[in-house]
N, C-alpha and C positions, 0 to 999 in steps of 0.2 A: 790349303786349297787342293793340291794334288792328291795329299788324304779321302778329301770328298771326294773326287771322281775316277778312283781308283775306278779301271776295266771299262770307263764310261766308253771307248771304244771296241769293246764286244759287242755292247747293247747297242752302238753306232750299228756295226756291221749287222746284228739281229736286225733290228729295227727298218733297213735299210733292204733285207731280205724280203721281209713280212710283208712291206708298204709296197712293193714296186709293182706289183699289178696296180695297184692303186693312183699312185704318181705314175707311172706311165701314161694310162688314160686320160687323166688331166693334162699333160703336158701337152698328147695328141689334138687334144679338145682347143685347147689357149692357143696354140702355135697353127693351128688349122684357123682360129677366129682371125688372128693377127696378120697370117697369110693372103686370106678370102677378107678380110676386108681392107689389104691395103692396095690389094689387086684390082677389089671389084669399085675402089673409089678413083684409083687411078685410068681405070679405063672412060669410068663417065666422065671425067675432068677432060680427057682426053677429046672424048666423042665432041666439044665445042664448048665458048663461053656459056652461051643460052644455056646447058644444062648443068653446068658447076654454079649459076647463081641460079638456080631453080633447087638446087641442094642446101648450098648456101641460107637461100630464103628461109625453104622449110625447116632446117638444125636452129636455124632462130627463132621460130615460133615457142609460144611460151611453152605449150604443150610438148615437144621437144627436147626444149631444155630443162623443164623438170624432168625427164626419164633420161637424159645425156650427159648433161651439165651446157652450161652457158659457153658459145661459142666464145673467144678473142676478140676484142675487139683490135681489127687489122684496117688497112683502106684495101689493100688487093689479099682474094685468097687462093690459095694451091692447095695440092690432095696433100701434103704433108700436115698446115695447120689446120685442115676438115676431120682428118683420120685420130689426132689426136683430140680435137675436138668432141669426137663420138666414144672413142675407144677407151680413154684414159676410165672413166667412171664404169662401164661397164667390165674390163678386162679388171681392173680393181675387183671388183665385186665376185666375180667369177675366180681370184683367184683365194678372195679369204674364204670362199664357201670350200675352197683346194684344204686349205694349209689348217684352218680355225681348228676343225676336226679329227683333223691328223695330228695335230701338237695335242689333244685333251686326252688323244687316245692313247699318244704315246706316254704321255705322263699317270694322269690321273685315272684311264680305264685301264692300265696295269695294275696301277694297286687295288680299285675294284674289284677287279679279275684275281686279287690273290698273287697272280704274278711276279709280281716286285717282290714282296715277303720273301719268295721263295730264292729269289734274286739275292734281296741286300743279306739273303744268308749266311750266302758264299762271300768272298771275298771283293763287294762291292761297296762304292762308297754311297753317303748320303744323297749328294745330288749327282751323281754318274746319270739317272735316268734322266733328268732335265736338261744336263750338260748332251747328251745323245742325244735328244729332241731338239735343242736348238743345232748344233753341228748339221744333224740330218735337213732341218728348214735353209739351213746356209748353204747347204748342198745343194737342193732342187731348185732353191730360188738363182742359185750363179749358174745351174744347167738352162734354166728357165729362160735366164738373163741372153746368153748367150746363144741360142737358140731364138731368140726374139731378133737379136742383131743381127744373125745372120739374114732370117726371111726379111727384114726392113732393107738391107742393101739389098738382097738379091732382087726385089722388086722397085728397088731405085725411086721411089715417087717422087714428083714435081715438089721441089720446093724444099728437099730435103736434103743432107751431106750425112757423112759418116759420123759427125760429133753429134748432130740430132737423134740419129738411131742410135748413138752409144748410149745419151741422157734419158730419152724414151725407156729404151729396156732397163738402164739402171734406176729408175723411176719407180719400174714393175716387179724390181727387184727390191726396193725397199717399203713399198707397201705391202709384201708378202709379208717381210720382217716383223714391221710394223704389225698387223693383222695375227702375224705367229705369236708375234710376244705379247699381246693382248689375252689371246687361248691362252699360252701359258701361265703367266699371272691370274687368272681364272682357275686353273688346273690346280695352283696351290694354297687359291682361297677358300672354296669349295670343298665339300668330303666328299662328290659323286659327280659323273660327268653329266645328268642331266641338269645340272645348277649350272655346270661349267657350262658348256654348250649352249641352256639356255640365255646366260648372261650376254654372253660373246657376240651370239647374235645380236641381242639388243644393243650392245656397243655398234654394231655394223649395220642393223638398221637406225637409228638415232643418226648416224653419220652420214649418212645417206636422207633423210631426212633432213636434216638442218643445211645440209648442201641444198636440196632441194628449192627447200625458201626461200636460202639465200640466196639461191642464180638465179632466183625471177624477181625478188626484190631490191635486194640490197648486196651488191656479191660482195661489195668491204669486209660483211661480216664471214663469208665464206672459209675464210679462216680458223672460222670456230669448229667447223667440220676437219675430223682428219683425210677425209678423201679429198676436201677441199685445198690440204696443201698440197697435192699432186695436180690440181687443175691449176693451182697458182705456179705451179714450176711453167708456165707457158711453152711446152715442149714445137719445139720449131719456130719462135719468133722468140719469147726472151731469155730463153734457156734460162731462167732462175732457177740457181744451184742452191741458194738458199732457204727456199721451201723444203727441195729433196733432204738437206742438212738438217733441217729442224728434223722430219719425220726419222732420219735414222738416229739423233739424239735419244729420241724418244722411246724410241726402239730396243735400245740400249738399255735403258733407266727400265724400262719392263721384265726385260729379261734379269737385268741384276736382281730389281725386285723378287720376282719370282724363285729365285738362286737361292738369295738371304731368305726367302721363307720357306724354301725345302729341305735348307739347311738346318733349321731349327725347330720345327717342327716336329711332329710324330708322325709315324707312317699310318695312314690311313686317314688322319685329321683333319679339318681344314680352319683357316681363319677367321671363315665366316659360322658361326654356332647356329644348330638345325634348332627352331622351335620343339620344345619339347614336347612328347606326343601324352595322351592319357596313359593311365598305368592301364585300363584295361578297356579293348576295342570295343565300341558300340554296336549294339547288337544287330544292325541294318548292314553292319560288313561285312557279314555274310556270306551274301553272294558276290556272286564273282565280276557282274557290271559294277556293282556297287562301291569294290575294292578300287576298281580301275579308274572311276569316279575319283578316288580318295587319293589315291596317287598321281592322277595326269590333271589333277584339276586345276593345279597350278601351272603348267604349260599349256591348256588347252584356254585360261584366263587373258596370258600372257598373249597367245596367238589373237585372241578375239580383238583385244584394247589393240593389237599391233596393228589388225586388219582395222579395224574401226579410224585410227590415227591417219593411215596409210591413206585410206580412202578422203577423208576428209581434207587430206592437203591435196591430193591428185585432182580432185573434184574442184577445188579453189583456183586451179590454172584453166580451168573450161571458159572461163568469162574470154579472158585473152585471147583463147582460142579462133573464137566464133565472132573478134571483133580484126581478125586479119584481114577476111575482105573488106572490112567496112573503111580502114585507113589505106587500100591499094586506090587511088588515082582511076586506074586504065578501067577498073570493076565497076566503080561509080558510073564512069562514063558509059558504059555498055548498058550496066544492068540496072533495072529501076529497082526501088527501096523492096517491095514484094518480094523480088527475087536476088537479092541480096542477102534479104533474111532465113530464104529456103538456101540459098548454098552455104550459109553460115552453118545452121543446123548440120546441114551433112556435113560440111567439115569437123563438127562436132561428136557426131557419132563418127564417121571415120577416129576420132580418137577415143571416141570411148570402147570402141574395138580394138586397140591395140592397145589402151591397161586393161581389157578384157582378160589377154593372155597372162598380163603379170599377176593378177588377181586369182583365175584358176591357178597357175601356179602356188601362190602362196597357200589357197585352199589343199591343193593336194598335198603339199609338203606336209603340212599340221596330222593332217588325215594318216599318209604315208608314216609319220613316224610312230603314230600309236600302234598304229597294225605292227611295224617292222618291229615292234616292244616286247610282241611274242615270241620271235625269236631270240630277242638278246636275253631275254628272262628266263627264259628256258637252256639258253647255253651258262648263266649265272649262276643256275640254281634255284630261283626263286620260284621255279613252278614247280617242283619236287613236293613239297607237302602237300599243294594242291590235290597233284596229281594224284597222291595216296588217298584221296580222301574223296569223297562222293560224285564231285562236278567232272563229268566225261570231257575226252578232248573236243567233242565237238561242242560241246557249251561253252568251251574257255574260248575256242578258236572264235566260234561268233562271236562272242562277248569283245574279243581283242578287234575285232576285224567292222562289228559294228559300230563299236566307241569311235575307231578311226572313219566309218564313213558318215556320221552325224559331225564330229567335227570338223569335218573338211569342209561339208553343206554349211556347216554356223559360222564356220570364219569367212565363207565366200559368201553368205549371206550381210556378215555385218558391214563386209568391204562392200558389197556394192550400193547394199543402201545409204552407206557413208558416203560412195563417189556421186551417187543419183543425185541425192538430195543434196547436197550440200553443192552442187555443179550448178542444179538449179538454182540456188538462193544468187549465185553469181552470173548470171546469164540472163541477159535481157530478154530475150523470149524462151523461155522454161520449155523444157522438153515434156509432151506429152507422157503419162505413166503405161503407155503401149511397148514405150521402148525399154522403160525399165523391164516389162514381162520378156520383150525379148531375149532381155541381157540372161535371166533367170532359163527361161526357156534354153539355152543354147548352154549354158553354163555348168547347172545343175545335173545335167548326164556327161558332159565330160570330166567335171570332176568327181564322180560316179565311177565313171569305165578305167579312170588314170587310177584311183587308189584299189579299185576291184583287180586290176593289173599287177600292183603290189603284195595284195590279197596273194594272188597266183603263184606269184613264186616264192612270198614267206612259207607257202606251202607245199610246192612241186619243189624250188630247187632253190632250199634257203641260200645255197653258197654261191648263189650267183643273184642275189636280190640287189647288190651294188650296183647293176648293172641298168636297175629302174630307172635311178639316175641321171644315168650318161643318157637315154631314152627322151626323158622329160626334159631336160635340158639342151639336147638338140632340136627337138621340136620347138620348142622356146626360142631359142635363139635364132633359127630359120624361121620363124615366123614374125620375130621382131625384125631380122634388116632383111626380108625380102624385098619388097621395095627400096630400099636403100639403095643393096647389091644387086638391084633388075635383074632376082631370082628368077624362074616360072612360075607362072601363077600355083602351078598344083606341088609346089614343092615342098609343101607342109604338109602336107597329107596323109603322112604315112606315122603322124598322133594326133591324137583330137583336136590338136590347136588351129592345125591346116582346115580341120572340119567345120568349124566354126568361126572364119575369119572373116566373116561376110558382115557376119552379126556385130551390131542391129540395124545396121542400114538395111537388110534384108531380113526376113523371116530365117531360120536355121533348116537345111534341107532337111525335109522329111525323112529321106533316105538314108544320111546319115545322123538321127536323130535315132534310127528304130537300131541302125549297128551298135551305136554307145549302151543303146540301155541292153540292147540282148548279150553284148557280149560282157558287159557289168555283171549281167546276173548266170553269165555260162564262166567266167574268172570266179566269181565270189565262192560258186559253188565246187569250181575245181582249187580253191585254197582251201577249203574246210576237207575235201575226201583227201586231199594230200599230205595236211597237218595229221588227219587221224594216221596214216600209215609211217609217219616219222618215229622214230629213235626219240629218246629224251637227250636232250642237251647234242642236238645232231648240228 
């Protein structure tokens, strides 16, 4: 065993170097969420009963708890059982989107990159690389951990002690684990990280799905989700240690797995065998959309059925939604059946504005990563013969930069006609097809402007294109608990998500309607002059 992981702590301390602009950023990002929202839950609990069960209410709505998970059921509640309530599935999710890509990258995009080779040269062992990628996960996630505890005592919330914030953060430390050793076992079934990577995800959307259905139907089954055993640790009311148990078992068995097959293994290999391709390429590949067709077409398949899935379960909780006033007592008594069923609607669209956001997002992600292809393909190598050969940079650039902004339009396309339509078939009075154009209308140009944005700096300043990222996912997240945390209204503003928050209860302002498309097409076109003036492999 020692054998294997001969100098596994060189590659510790490399790997540790390499990463930490990286993990710093996240760490700032999770520990700023868990700060501002333990803060901004405790204040409104604070401000009177009437508005912790006005919170209360709405975290219960079904629409809610498929995007949160299923409140406890408690008789009385505090800002300790609310915060875990909201936070557990989303700081989950936030934190494997941290770790998934950072364990693939530390493993499996070394020895893509050549890397490792040059590595197990020297005097390195077989699994020293995996042994380094997990140590370094064990690292961040107890910095993580610890840093969690701290901002939870420091903001002391109702209804909380020190052993609830220890179980909490230790919680958020084994779903990292959890989540890391998943990437990794991927990292060593896989020959490439777009397999890994793309499997990974699917582990972490499936589980988040199945959560989903199960906390509006049946949460027994909840279980079968692995994010679902961190909602079953009931952090603040039944501190169940034995959920948290299971998931680091689990944990464990991945990573060993992983272990035993890097150990045996050949370098560069993987367990899973690639279809075997034709001995000689068909004469339509060519050109160079064509190629990129033949390569992303299986991520861009993947992305579609994801979105398609996605929407058609999001769209399945609208029924519930729009039947909350119809069971409140005090509503009946006020309002007659006419207008019961026009506030039902806009409660309705009020939510279909805010999976609005989740939707452009997964449209841009898809979109963003084909663009961002050009850059890794060209630091790879794999544009080098191109390059030699007829097709100019600016044919490649488009080519790379288009494929990404049709796919972003087709996934957010098939998500919303999956959430539309299938919302309707469950809703007693069907939403007019006005609102679906809205959705499209408002949508359509900011996931336009978000990936022409990525455009921009694969080509002004590749080595800072990580930083899209942290961008798109602040907007995101301030747009999803401004209400929550009684944000300002314009707090979202400053990415497209603030700009279209209205929609579709309202038309999408003209004003910023005409900003997304002009600066979509003043971005697009300053990636393409900036890719031409790049270095190869820069």
């Amino acid at each position: 065993m020692r054998h294997s992981n001969r100098n596994a702590g060189y590659l510790l301390r490399a790997n540790l170097k390499q990463n930490l602009k990286f993990s710093l950023i996240w760490l700032v990002i999770l520990i700023m969420m868990i700060a501002s929202g333990a803060g901004k839950l405790e204040a409104a609990f604070a401000g009177g009963a009437s508005g912790s069960k006005e919170i209360v209410k709405m975290l219960r709505a079904p629409g809610m708890a498929a995007m949160f998970g299923a409140m406890p059921k408690v008789d009385t509640y505090n800002t300790a059982i609310v915060f875990a309530g909201v936070m557990v599935v989303f700081m989950i999710i936030l934190q494997a989107l941290w770790v998934m890509p950072l364990m693939i990258r530390n493993t499996r995009g070394q020895e893509e990159s050549g890397l490792l080779e040059m590595v197990r040269a020297r005097n390195v062992g077989r699994t020293a690389a995996i042994t380094a990628a997990s140590l370094e996960l064990l690292i961040d996630s107890a910095i993580m951990g610890i840093l969690y505890f701290v901002s939870l005592a420091a903001v002391n919330m109702g209804g909380t002690d020190l052993y609830g914030d220890f179980l909490f953060s230790l919680g958020m430390v084994i779903a990292n684990l959890l989540f890391g050793a998943i990437a990794l076992l991927f990292a060593q079934l896989t020959n490439n990280t777009r397999t890994a990577n793309m499997l990974s995800y699917m582990v972490l959307t499936a589980a988040y799905l199945v959560r989903l259905v199960t906390d509006i139907q049946h949460q027994n089954l909840t279980w079968l989700s692995p994010i679902g055993w961190f909602e079953k640790a009931n952090f603040y009311t039944d501190n169940n240690v034995w959920a948290l148990g299971l998931a680091l078992l689990i944990s464990i068995l991945l990573a060993a797995s992983a272990t035993m097959i890097a150990r045996n293994r050949d370098l560069g290999a993987g367990i899973i065998a690639e279809r075997t391709g034709r001995a000689k390429a068909a004469g339509w590949l060519r050109s160079i959309p064509a190629l990129l067709w033949r390569t992303e077409r299986g991520l861009f398949a993947g992305w579609l059925i994801g979105a398609v899935v996605f929407g058609g379960v999001m769209g399945s909780v609208l029924g519930g939604v729009g039947d909350i006033l119809k069971t409140n007592p005090l509503y009946r008594k006020i309002l007659d059946v006419g207008q019961i069923n026009t506030a039902n609607q806009t409660m309705v669209l009020s939510f279909l504005g805010m999976y609005l956001g989740i939707f452009v997002a997964l449209a841009v992600t898809a979109g963003v990563q084909v663009a961002f292809r050009l850059k890794r393909d060209d630091n790879l190598g794999y544009l080098s013969v191109i390059h030699a050969e007829k097709p100019t940079r600016t044919t490649i650039s488009i080519s790379y930069y288009c494929f990404g902004l049709l796919a972003g339009v087709f996934v957010l396309s098939a998500g919303l006609l999956a959430l539309f339509f299938t919302g309707n078939t469950v809703l007693s009075h069907p939403l007019p097809l006005k609102y679906l154009g809205r959705l499209f209308a408002a949508s359509v140009p900011a996931v336009i402007s978000f990936i022409a944005l990525g455009i921009a700096l694969v080509g002004l300043w590749p080595r800072l294109s990580s930083l899209f990222w942290l961008y798109m996912g602040a907007g995101l997240i301030v747009q999803i608990f401004r209400g929550l945390f009684d944000l300002p209204k314009h707090a979202g503003n400053f990415t497209p998500f603030g700009w279209i928050a209205n929609v579709p209860v309202e038309n999408v302002d003209q004003t910023w309607l005409i900003v997304m498309v002009v600066s979509a097409i003043v971005l697009f076109i300053l990636g393409i002059a900036g890719y031409r003036r790049q270095d190869l492999s820069l």
